[in-house]
MDTraj code that builds the backbone (N, CA, C; nanometers):
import mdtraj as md
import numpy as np

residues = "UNK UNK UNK UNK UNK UNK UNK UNK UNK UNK UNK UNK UNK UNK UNK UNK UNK UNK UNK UNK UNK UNK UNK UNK UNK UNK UNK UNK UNK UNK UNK UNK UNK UNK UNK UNK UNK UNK UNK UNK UNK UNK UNK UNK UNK UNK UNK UNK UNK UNK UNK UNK UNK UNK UNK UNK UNK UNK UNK UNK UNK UNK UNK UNK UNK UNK UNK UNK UNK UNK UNK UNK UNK UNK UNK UNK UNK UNK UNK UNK UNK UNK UNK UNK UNK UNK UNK UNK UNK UNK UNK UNK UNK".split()
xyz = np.array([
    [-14.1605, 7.0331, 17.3100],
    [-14.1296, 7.1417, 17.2207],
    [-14.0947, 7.2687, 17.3001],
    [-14.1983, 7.3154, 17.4279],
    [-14.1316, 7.4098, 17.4684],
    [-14.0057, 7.4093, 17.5613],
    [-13.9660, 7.3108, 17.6037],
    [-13.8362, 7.2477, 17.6592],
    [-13.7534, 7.3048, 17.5615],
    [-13.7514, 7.2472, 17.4942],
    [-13.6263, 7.2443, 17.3853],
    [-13.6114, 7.4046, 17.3489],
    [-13.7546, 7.4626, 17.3537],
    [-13.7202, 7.6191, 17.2785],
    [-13.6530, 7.7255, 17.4395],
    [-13.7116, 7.6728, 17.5431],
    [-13.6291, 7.6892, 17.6779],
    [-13.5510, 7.6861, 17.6685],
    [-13.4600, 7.5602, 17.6592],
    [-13.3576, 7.5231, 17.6399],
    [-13.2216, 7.6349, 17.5825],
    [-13.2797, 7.6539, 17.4770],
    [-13.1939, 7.6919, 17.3378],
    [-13.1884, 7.8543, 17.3833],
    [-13.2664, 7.9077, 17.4808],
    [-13.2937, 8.0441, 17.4706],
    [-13.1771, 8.0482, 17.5642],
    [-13.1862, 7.9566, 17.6661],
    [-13.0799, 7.9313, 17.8052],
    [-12.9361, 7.9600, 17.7567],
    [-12.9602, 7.8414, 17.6739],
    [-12.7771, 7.8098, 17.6164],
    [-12.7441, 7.9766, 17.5405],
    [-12.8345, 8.0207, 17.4496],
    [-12.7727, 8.1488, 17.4118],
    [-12.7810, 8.2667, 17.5078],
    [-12.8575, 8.3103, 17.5740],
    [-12.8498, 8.3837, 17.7327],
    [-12.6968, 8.3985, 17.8000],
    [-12.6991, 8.2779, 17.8428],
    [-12.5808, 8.2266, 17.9179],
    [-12.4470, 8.2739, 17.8685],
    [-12.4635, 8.2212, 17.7187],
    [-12.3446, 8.2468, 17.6769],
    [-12.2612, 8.4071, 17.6237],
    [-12.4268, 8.5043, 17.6353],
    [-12.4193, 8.6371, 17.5982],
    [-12.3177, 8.7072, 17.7602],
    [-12.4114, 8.6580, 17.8273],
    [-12.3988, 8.6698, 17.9828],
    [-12.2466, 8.6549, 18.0376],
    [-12.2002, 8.5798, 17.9880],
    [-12.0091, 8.5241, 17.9900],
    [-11.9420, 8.5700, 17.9322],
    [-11.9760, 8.6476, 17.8530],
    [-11.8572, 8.7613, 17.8164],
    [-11.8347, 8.8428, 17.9280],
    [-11.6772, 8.8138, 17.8617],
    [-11.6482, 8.9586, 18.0004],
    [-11.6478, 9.0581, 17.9473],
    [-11.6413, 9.1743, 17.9894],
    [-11.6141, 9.3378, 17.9749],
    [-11.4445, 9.3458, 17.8780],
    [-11.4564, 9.3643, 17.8104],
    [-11.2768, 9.4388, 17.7761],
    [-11.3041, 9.5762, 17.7308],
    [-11.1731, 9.5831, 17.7856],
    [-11.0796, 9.7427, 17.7732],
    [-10.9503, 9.7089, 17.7100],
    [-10.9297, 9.8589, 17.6782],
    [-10.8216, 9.8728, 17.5957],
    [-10.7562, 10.0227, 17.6650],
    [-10.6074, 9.9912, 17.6409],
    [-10.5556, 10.1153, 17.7367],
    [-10.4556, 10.1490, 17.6058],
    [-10.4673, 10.3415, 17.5784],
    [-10.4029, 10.3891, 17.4390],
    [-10.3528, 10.5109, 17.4450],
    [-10.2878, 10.5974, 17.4060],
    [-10.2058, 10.7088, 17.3798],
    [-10.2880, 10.7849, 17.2836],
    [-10.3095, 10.8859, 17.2787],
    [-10.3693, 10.9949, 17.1829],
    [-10.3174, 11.1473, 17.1757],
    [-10.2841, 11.2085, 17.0819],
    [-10.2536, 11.3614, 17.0601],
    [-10.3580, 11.4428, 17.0096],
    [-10.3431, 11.5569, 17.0650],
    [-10.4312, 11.6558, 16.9910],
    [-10.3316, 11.7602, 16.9111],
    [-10.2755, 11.8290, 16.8415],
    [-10.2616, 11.9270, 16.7834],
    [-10.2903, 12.0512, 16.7834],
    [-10.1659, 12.1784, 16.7828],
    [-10.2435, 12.3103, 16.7989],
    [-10.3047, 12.3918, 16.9445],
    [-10.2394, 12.3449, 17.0404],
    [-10.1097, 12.3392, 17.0936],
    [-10.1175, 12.1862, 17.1146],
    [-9.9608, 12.0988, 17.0836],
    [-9.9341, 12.0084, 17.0864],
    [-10.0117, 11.9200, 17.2748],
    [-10.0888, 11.8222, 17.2485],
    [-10.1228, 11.7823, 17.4117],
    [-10.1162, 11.6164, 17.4008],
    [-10.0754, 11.5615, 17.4672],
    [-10.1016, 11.4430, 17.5048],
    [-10.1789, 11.3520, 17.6151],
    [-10.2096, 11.2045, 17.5787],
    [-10.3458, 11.1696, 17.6981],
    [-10.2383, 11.0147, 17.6616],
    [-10.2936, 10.9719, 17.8257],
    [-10.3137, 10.8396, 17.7861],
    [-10.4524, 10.8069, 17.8833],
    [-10.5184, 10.6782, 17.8148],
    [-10.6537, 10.6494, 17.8314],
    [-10.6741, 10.5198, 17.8351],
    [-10.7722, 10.4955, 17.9070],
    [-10.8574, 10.3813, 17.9458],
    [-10.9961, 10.4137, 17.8753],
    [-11.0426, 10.2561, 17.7974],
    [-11.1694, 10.2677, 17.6847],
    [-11.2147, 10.1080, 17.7061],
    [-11.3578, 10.1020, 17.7240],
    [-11.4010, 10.0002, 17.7404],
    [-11.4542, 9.9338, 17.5669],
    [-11.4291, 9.8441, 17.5313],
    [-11.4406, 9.7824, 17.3924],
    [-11.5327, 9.7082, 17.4103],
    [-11.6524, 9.6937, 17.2483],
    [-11.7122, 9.5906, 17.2299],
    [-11.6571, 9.5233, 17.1333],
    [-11.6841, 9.4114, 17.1165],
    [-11.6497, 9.3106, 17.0040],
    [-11.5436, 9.2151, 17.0642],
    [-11.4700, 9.1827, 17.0013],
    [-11.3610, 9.0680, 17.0197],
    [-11.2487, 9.1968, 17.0914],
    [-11.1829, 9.1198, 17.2548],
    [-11.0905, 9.1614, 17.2699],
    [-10.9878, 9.1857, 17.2040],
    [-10.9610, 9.2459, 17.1250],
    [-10.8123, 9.2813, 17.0550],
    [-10.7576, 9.3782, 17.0433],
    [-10.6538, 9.3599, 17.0546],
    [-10.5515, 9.5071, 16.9770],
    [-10.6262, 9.5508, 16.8921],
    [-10.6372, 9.5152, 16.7663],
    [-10.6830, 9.4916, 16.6020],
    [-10.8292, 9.5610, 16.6231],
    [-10.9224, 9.4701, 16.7049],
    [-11.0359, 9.5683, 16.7253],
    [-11.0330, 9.6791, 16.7852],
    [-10.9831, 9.7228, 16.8970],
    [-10.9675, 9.8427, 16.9503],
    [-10.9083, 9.9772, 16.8538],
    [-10.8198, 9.9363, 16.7257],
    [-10.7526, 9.9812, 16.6497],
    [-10.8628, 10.0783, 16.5642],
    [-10.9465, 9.9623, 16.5648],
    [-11.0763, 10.0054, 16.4594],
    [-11.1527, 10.0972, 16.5294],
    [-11.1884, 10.0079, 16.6870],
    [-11.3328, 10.1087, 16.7351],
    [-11.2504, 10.2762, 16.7788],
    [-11.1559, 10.2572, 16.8475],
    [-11.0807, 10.4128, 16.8882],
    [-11.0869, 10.5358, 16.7790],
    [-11.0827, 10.5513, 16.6723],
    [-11.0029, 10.6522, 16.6095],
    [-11.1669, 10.7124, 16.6151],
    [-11.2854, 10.6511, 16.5823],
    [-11.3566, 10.7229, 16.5688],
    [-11.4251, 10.8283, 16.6797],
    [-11.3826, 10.7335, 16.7886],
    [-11.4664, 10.8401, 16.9470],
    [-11.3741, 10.9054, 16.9904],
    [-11.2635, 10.9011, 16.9541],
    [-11.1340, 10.9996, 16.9692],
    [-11.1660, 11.1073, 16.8881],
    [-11.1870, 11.0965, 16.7911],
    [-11.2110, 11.1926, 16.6705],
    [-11.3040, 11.2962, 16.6897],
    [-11.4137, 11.2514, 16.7804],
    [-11.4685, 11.3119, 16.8287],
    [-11.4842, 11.4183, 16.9364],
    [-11.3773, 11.3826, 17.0149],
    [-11.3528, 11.4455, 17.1001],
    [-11.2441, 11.5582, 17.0449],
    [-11.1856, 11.5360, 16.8967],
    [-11.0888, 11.6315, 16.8811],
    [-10.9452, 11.5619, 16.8898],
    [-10.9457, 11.4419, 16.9573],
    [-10.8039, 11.3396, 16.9688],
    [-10.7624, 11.2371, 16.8704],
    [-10.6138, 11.2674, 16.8553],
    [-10.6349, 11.0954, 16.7330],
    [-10.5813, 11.0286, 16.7998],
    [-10.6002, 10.9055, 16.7364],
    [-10.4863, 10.8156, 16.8047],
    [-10.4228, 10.7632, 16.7770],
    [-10.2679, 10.7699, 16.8571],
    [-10.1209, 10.7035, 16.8454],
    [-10.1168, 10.5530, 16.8263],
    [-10.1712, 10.5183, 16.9097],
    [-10.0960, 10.3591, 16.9587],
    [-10.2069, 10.3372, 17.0609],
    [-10.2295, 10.1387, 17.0362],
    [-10.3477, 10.1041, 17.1556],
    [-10.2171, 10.0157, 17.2032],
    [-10.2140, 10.0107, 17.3557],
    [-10.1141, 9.9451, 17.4094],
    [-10.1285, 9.7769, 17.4477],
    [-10.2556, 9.8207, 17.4932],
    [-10.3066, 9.6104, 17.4890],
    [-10.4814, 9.6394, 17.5143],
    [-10.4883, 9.5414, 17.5199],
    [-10.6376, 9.5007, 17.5713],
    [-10.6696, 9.4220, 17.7253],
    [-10.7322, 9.4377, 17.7819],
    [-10.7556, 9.3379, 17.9515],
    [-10.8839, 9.3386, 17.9794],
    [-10.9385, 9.2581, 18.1077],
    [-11.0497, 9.2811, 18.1419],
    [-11.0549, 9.3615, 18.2072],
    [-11.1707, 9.3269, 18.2905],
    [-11.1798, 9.4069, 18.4585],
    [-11.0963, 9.4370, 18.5941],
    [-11.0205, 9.2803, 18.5516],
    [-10.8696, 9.2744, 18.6481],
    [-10.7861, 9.3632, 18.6052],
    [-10.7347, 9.4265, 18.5605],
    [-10.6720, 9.5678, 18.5009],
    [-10.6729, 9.7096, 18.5114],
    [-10.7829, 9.7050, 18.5137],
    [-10.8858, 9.8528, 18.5815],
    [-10.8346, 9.8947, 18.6797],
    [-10.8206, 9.8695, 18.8035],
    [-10.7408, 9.9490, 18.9380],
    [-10.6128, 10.0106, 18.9063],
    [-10.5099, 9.9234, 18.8441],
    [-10.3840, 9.9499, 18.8197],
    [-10.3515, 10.0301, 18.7627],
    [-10.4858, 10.0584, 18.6116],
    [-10.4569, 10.1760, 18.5377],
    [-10.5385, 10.2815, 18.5731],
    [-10.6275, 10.2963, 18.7157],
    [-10.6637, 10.4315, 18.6628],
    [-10.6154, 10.5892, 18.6984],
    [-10.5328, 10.5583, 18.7611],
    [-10.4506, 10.6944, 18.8697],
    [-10.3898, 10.7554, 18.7263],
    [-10.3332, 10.6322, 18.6298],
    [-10.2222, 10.6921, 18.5837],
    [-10.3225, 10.7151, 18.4228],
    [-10.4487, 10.7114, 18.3968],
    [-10.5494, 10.7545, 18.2571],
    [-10.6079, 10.8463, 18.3492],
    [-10.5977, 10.9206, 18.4966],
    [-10.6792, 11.0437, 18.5444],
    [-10.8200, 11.0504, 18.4796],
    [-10.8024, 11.2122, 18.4148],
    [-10.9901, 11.1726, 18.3594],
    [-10.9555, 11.1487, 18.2210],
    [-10.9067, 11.0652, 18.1514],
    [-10.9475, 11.0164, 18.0381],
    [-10.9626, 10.8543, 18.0835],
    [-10.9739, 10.8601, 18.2258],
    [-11.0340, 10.6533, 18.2717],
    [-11.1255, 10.6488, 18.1937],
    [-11.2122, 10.5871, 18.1347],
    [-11.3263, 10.5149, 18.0529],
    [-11.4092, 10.6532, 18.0285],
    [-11.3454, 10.7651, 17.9432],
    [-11.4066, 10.8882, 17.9258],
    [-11.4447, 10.8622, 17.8129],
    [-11.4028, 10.7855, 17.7026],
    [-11.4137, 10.7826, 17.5397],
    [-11.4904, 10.6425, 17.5219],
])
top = md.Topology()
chain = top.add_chain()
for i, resn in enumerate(residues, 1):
    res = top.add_residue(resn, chain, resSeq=i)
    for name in ("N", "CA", "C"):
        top.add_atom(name, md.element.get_by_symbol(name[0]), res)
traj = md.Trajectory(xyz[None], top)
């Protein structure tokens, strides 16, 4: 019995553990004087466009930014390439 409850704790562990990290890289304006960003944002949930769509507008919003357009989603392999060109909005939001 406690095998099996071992077991079962393993298999769900593991599988929490194997997710990778995603990001999402997006465009945002502020208004009043007109400004633009583009940004790097690390996402929970299902990698997607579609999700990122959802989680962005609100921590943007916060900051005073809306947002335009999410351009894609990637993992961790992605990260170097974009961050010179998201400056400080890299994983600021």
């Amino acid at each position: 019995m406690k095998l099996s409850a071992l077991l079962t704790l393993f298999v769900l562990l593991s599988g929490t553990a194997a997710q990778a990290a995603c990001y999402a890289d997006y465009k945002a304006k502020q208004d009043g004087p007109l400004r633009l960003h583009y940004g790097v944002v690390e996402i929970d949930g299902p990698c997607t466009v579609s999700n990122a769509r959802q989680v962005l507008p609100g921590r943007l919003n916060a900051g005073g930014w809306t947002l335009l357009t999410v351009l894609g989603t990637f993992d961790e392999n992605g990260l170097d390439s974009r961050k010179e060109s998201a400056g400080e909005f890299f994983l600021r939001f």
